[in-house]
C-alpha positions as CSV (number, residue, x, y, z in Angstrom):
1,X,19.7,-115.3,30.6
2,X,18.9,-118.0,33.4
3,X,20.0,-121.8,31.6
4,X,19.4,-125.1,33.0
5,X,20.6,-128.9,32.4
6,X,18.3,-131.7,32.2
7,X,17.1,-134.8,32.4
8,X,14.4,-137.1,32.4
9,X,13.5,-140.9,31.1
10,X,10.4,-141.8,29.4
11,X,9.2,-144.9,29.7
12,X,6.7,-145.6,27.9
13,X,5.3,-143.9,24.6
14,X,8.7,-143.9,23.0
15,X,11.8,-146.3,22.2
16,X,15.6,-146.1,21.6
17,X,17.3,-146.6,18.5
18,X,20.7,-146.8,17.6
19,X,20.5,-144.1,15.5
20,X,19.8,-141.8,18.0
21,X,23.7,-141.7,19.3
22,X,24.5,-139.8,16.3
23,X,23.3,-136.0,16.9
24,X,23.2,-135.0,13.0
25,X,20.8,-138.4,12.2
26,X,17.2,-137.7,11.0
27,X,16.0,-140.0,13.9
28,X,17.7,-137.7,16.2
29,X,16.5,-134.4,14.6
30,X,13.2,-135.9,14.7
31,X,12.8,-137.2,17.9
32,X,14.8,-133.9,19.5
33,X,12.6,-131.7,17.5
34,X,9.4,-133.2,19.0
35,X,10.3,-133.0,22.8
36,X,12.0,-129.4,22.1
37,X,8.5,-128.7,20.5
38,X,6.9,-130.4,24.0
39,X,9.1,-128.7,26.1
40,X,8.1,-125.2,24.8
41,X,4.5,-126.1,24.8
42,X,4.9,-126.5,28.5
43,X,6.7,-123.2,28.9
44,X,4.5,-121.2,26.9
45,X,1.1,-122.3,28.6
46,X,2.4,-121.7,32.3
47,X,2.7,-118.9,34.2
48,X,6.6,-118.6,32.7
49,X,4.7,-117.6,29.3
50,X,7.0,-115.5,27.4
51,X,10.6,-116.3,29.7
52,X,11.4,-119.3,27.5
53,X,14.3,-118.4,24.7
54,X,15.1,-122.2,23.8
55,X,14.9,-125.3,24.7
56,X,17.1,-127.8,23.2
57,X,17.1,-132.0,23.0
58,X,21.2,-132.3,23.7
59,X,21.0,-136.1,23.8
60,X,19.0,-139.3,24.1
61,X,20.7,-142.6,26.0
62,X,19.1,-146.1,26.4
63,X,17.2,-146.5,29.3
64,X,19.6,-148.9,31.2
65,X,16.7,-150.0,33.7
66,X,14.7,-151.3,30.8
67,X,14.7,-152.2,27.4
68,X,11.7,-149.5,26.7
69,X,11.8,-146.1,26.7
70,X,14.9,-143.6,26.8
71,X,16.6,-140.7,28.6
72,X,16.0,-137.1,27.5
73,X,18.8,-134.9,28.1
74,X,17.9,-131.2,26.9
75,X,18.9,-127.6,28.1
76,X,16.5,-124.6,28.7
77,X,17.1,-121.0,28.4
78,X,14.7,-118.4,29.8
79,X,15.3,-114.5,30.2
80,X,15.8,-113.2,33.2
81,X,14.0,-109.7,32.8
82,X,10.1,-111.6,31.8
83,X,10.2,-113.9,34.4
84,X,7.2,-112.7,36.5
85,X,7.9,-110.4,39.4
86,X,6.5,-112.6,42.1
87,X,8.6,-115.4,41.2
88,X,11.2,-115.8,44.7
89,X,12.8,-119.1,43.6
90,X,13.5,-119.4,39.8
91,X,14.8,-122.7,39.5
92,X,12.0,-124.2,41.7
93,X,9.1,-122.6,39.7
94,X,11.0,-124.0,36.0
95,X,11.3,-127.5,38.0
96,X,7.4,-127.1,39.6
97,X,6.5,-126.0,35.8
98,X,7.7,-129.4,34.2
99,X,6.8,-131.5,37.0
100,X,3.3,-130.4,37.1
101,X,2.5,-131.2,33.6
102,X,4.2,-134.6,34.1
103,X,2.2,-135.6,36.8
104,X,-0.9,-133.4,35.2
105,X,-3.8,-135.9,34.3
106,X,-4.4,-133.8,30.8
107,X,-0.9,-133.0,30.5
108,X,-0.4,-130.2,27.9
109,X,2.4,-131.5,25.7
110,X,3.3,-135.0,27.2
111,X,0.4,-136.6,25.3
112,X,1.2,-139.9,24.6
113,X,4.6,-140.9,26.7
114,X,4.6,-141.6,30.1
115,X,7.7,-140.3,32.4
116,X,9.3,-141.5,35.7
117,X,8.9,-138.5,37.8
118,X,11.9,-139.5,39.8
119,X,14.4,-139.2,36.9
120,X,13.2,-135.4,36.3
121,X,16.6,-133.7,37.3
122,X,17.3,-130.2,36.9
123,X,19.7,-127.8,37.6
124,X,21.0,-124.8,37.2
125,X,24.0,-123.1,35.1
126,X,26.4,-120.8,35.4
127,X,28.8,-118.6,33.6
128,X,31.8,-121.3,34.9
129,X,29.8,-124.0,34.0
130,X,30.5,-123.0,30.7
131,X,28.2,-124.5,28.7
132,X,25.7,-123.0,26.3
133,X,22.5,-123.8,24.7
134,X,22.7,-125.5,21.9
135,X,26.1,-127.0,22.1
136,X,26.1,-130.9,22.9
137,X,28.1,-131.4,26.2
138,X,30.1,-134.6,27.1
139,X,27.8,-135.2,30.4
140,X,25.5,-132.4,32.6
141,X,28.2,-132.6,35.4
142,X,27.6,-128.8,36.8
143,X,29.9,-128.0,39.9
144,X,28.3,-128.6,43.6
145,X,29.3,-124.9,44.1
146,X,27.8,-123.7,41.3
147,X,24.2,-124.6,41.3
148,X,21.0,-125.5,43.0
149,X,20.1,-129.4,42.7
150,X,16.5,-130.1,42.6
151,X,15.3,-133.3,43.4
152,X,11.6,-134.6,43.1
153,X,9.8,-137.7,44.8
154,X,7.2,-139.4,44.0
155,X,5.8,-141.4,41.1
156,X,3.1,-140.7,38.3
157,X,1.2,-143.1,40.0
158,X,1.2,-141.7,43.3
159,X,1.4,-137.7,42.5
160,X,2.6,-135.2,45.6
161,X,5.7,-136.3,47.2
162,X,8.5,-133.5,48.0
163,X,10.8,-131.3,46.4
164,X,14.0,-131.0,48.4
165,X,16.4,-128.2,47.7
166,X,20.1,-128.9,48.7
167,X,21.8,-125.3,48.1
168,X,25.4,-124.8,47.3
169,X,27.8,-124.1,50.4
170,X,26.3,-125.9,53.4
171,X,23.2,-123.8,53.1
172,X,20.4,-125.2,54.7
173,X,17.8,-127.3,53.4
174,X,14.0,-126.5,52.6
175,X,11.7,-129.0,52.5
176,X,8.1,-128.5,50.6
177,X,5.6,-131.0,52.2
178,X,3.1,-131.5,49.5
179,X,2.8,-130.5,46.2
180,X,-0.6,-129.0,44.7
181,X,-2.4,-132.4,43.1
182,X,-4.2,-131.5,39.9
């Protein structure tokens, strides 16, 4: 099993409530069950059909930037041995996944809320992480040596950008110019 931490604000389509601090609320069960429902939408109509185990909604914060919209924190779980054989770079295809139906103009799931692009964050866990799917931890902090942060540019408006890839250990960086426009 392959998990991953992440994040992402939406920033329009949806709101915060107070109640959505407490994890055992009906707002939060709700609202976590509809993007977990999204999520594996996404999952199961790409070319990852049949890796995804779980995704879990772990926690929604205000959107400090705004008084609309909120942050998404959720975890994903996919299995190792039906991940497609030509996929090289795991955590880039689960990122490139995601991101492409964000930035999709007839996005498969993501209907009717519209996400900043450059919050999607992503990364990778492992066993000395220690956290699993499905447990609610104090803040996605995974160790510098442990993973492989993603980070995307661009904006919905302005789809493309870049996807740098800053490996663990001082390995070097790979840059992807462009990203496939749909």
């Amino acid at each position: 099993e392959v998990r991953y931490a992440g994040e992402l604000r939406v920033t329009q389509g949806d709101s915060w409530i107070p109640d959505l601090v407490v994890v055992e609320s009906p707002a939060f069960k709700a609202k976590a069950t509809k993007y977990e429902k999204m999520l594996q939408t996404v999952y199961e109509k790409s070319f990852l059909k049949g890796s995804l185990r779980k995704a879990k909604v772990v926690r929604f914060i205000k959107n400090p930037a705004s008084s609309r919209g909120l942050i998404i924190h959720f975890r994903l779980a996919l299995d190792r041995r039906k991940l497609p054989s030509h996929v090289d770079n795991t955590e880039l295809a689960v990122q490139d996944v995601l991101l492409q139906e964000l930035m999709s103009l007839e996005p498969i799931a993501f209907h009717n809320v519209a996400v900043d692009i450059d919050s999607l964050h992503l990364a990778r866990e492992t066993e000395s992480v220690g956290v699993e799917v499905g447990t609610v931890p104090p803040t996605p902090q995974p160790r510098e040596d442990d993973v492989q942060v993603i980070k995307v540019e661009g904006t919905q408006e302005a789809p493309g950008g870049a996807i740098m890839i800053r490996k663990p250990s001082g390995s070097p960086t790979r840059k992807q110019e462009e990203l496939p426009q749909q």
